[in-house]
C-alpha positions in Angstrom: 109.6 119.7 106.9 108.0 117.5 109.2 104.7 119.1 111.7 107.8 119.9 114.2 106.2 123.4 115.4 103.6 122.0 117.4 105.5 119.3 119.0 108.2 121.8 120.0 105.3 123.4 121.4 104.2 121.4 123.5 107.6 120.5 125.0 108.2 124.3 125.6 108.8 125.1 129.1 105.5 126.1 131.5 107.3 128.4 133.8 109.4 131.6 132.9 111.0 134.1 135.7 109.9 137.7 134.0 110.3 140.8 135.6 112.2 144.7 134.3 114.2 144.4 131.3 117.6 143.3 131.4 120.4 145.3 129.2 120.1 142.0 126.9 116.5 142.4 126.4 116.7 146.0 125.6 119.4 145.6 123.0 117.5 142.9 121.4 114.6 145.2 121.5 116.2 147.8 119.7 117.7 145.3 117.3 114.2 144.2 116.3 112.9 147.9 116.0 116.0 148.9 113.3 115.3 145.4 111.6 118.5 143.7 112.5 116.8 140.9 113.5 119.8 138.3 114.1 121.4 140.4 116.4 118.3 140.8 117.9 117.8 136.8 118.4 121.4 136.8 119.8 120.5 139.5 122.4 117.0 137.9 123.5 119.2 134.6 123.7 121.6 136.0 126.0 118.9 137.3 128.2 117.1 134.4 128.4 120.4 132.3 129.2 120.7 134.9 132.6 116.9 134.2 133.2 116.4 138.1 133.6 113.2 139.0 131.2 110.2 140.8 131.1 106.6 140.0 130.4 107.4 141.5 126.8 110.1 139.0 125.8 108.4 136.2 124.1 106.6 138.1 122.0 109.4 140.2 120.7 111.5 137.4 120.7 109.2 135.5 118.0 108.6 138.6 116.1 112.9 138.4 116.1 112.9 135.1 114.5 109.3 135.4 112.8 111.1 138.3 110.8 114.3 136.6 110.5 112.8 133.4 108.6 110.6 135.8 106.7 113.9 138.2 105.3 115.7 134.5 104.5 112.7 133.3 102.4 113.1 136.3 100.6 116.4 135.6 99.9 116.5 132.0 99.2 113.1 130.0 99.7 115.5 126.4 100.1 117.2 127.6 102.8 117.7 125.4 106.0 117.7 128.5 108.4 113.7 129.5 107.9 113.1 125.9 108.8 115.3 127.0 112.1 113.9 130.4 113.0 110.0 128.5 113.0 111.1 125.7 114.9 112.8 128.0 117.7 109.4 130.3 117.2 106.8 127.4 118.2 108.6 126.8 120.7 107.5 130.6 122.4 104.1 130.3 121.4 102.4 129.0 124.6 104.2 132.0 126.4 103.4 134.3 123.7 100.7 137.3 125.2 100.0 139.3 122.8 97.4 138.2 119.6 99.1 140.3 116.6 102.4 138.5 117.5 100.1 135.0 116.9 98.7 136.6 114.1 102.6 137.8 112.4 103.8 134.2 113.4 100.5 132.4 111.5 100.2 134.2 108.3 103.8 134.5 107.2 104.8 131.0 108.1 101.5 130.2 105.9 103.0 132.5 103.1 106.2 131.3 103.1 104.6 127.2 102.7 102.3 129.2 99.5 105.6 130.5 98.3 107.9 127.4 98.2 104.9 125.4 96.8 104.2 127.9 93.7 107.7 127.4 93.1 108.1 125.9 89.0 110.4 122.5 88.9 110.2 121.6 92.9 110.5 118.2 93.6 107.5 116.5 95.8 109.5 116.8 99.0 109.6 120.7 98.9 105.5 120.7 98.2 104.5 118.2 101.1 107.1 120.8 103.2 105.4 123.3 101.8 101.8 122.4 103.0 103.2 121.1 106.7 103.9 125.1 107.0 100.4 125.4 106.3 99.1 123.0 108.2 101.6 123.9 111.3 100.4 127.8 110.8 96.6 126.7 110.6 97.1 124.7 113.7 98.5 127.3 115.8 95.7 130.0 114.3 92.8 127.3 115.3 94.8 127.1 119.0 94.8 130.3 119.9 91.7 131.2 117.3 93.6 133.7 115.8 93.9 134.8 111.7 91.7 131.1 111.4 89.9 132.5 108.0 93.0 133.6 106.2 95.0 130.8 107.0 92.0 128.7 105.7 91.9 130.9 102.5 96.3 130.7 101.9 95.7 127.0 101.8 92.7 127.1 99.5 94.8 129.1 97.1 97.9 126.8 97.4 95.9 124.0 96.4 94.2 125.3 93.5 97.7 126.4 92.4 99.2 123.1 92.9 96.8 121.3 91.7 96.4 123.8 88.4 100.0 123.0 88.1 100.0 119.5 88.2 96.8 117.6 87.5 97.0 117.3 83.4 100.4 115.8 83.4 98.9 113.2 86.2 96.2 112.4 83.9 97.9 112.2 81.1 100.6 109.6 82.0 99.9 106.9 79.8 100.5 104.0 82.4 97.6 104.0 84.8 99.5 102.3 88.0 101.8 105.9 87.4 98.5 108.0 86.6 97.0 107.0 89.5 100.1 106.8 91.7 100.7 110.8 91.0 96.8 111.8 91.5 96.8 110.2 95.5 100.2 111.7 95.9 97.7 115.2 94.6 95.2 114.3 96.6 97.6 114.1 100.2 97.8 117.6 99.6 94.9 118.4 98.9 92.2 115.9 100.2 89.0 118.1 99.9 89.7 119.3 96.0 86.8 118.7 93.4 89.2 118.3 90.8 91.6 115.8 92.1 88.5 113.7 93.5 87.1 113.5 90.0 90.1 112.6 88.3 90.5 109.9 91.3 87.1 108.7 90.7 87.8 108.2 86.7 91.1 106.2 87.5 90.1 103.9 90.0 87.2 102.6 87.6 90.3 101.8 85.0 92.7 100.7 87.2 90.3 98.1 89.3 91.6 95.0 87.0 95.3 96.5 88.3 97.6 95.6 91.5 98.7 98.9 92.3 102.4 98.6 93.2 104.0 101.4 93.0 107.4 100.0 92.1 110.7 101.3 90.7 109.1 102.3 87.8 107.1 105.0 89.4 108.9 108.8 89.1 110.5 111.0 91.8 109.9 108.3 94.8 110.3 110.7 97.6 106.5 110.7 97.8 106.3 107.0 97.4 105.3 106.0 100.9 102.4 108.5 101.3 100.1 106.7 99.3 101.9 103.4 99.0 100.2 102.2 102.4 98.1 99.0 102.1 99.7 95.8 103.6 97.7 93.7 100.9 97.3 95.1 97.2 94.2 93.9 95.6 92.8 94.2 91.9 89.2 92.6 90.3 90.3 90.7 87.0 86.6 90.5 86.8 84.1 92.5 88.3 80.6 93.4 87.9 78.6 95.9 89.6 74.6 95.9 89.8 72.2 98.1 91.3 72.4 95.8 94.5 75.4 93.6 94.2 79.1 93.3 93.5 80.9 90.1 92.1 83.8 88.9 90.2 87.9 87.5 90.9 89.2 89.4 93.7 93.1 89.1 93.7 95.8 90.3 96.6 99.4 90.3 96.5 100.9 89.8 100.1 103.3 92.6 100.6 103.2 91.9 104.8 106.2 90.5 105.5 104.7 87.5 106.4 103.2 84.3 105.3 99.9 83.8 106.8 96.0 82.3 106.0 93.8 84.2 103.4 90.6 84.6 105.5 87.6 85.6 103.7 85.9 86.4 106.8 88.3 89.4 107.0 86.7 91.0 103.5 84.2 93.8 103.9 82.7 95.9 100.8 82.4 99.5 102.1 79.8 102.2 100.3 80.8 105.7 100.5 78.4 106.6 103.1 80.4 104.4 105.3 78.4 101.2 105.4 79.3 98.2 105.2 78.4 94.6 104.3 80.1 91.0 104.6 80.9 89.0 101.3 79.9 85.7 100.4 83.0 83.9 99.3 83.6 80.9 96.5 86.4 78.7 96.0 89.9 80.1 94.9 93.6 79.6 94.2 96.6 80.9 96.1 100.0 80.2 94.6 102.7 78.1 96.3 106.7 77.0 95.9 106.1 73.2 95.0 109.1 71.0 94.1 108.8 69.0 91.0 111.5 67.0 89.0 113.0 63.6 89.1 114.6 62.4 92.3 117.8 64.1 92.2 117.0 66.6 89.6 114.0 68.2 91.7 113.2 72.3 91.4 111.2 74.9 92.9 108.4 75.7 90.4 105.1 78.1 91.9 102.0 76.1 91.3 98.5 77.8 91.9 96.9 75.5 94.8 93.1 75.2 94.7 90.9 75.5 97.9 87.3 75.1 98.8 84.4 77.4 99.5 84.2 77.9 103.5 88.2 77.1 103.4 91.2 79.4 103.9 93.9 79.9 101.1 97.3 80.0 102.5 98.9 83.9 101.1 102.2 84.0 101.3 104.5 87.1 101.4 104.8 88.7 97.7 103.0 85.3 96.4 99.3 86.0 94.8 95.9 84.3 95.6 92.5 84.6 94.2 88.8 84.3 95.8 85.4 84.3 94.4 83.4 87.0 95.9 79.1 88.2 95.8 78.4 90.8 97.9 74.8 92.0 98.3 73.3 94.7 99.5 70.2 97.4 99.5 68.8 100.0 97.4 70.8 103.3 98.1 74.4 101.7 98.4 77.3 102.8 96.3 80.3 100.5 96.6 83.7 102.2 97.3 85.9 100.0 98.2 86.9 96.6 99.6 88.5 95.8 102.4 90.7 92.9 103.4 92.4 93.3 106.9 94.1 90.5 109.3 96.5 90.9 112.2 99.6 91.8 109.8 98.2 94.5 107.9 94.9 96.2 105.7 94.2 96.2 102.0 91.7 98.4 100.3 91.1 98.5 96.9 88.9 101.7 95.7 86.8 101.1 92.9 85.5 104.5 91.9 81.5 105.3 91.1 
């Protein structure tokens, strides 16, 4: 489920003619008091369709479809209609007086998001719906700064079960591109957990001699493009890390789109505190099509094409180059990651510490 509820929000309308209740609203009120709540949502519909409504409606009518979502999560936590009955709820909120109703709306669209994610066998498109309920709930709660602390604390415990869930088969893959690919699909769920971090941290020192493509080859790809972000891919074949340097092969594999100038002035090594510092770039290699053969029995064959320190290497989309780098810096710096970023895209390639 995409963050819908806050958008529908906003594009709710400002002004509402309200007044006595209309036989509509009162038959959707009593609806909602006997727990029939899809009549009720029929009745409040009609009401609002003759514009004849009372400073009461938009509350009861969210507690109408609030309910209504709630009962079909109970019955089946797949089904399409909870998705509907929240979408049509946002919508109310701005014109929603009362803070319990906030409150109602908040918490059980938060439980229902705890629900579907403790769900066993799930594929990664119900979790990352899952935790947009969250997410859409804790938004409205810090909006109207309403039921803010147990929102906080449903999330905090849908993590810890996800992540208990999860995190040994992601670190037990054998293949490290995979290993690593599941633990930052893990970690868009749950940015802020100790455990994920330090399971991050361990892979990224292992994988740094690896382009991380996260190919066909990588399971249940409906989380794919979450964490499969970087315009260039980079890996160290060599590196070595000293209490105030950083040096070795640095590698990229275009993945742009386009064929374009590798740039070492576009290289930055970035500590996890934030700062930053420029590299100091050697020769290198990028690969290129070159056509060899006899005259009239010519081919396409790709060559590795040399170029000079203070030159650019010529990257080309899904083609490979490679660059000497030193980077120096000062007592206190921890290196995180290095970035490569031209007009066409960004690369980073974390190294762990």
């Amino acid at each position: 489920m995409k963050k819908i509820f806050i958008a529908a929000m906003a594009a709710a309308v400002a002004f509402t003619l309200t007044g006595c209740k209309g036989t509509n609203e009162k038959r959707g009120d009593e609806h909602l008091k006997e727990g029939r709540y899809r009549n009720a949502i029929n009745s409040y519909l009609e009401a609002k369709k003759k514009g004849k409504m009372s400073d009461e409606f938009f509350d009861n009518f969210t507690l109408a479809l609030v309910r209504a979502g709630d009962a079909e999560s109970k019955k089946d936590l797949g089904s399409d209609l909870i998705n509907n009955y929240f979408e049509k709820a946002a919508i109310n909120i701005p014109q929603v007086k009362e803070n319990s109703t906030i409150e109602e709306y908040a918490k059980t669209l938060a439980e229902i998001g705890k629900r579907q994610a403790a769900q066993e066998g799930v594929d990664f498109a119900t979790i990352i719906n899952a935790f947009a309920k969250i997410d859409s709930a804790e938004s409205v709660a810090k909006l109207r700064h309403i039921a803010e602390p147990a929102i906080k604390a449903i999330r905090e415990e849908t993590e810890k079960l996800y992540v208990a869930r999860n995190l040994s088969e992601a670190t037990g893959e054998e293949d490290p591109v995979v290993s690593e690919y599941l633990l930052l699909r893990m970690a868009e769920m749950a940015p802020n957990n100790a455990e994920i971090q330090a399971a991050l941290n361990k892979s990224r020192k292992t994988t740094r001699g690896y382009f991380l493509i996260f190919g066909e080859n990588i399971p249940d790809l409906s989380g794919k493009q979450r964490v499969d972000k970087w315009g260039y891919v980079m890996a160290f074949p060599t590196i070595k890390i000293t209490p105030n340097s950083l040096s070795g092969e640095l590698q990229f594999w275009a993945s742009t789109g386009n064929n374009t100038e590798l740039d070492p002035a576009g290289l930055k090594l970035v500590s996890t505190s934030g700062e930053s510092v420029a590299v100091k770039a050697g020769g290198g290699w990028c690969e290129a099509e070159v056509l060899v053969g006899k005259k009239g029995d010519e081919k396409i064959e790709k060559k590795k094409k040399n170029f000079k320190p203070g030159t650019k290497g010529k990257l080309m989309n899904e083609f490979q180059c490679s660059l000497n780098v030193t980077f120096n810096y000062g007592k206190g710096f921890v290196p995180d990651y290095v970035e490569y970023k031209d007009q066409y895209g960004i690369g980073r390639k974390y190294l762990g510490h």
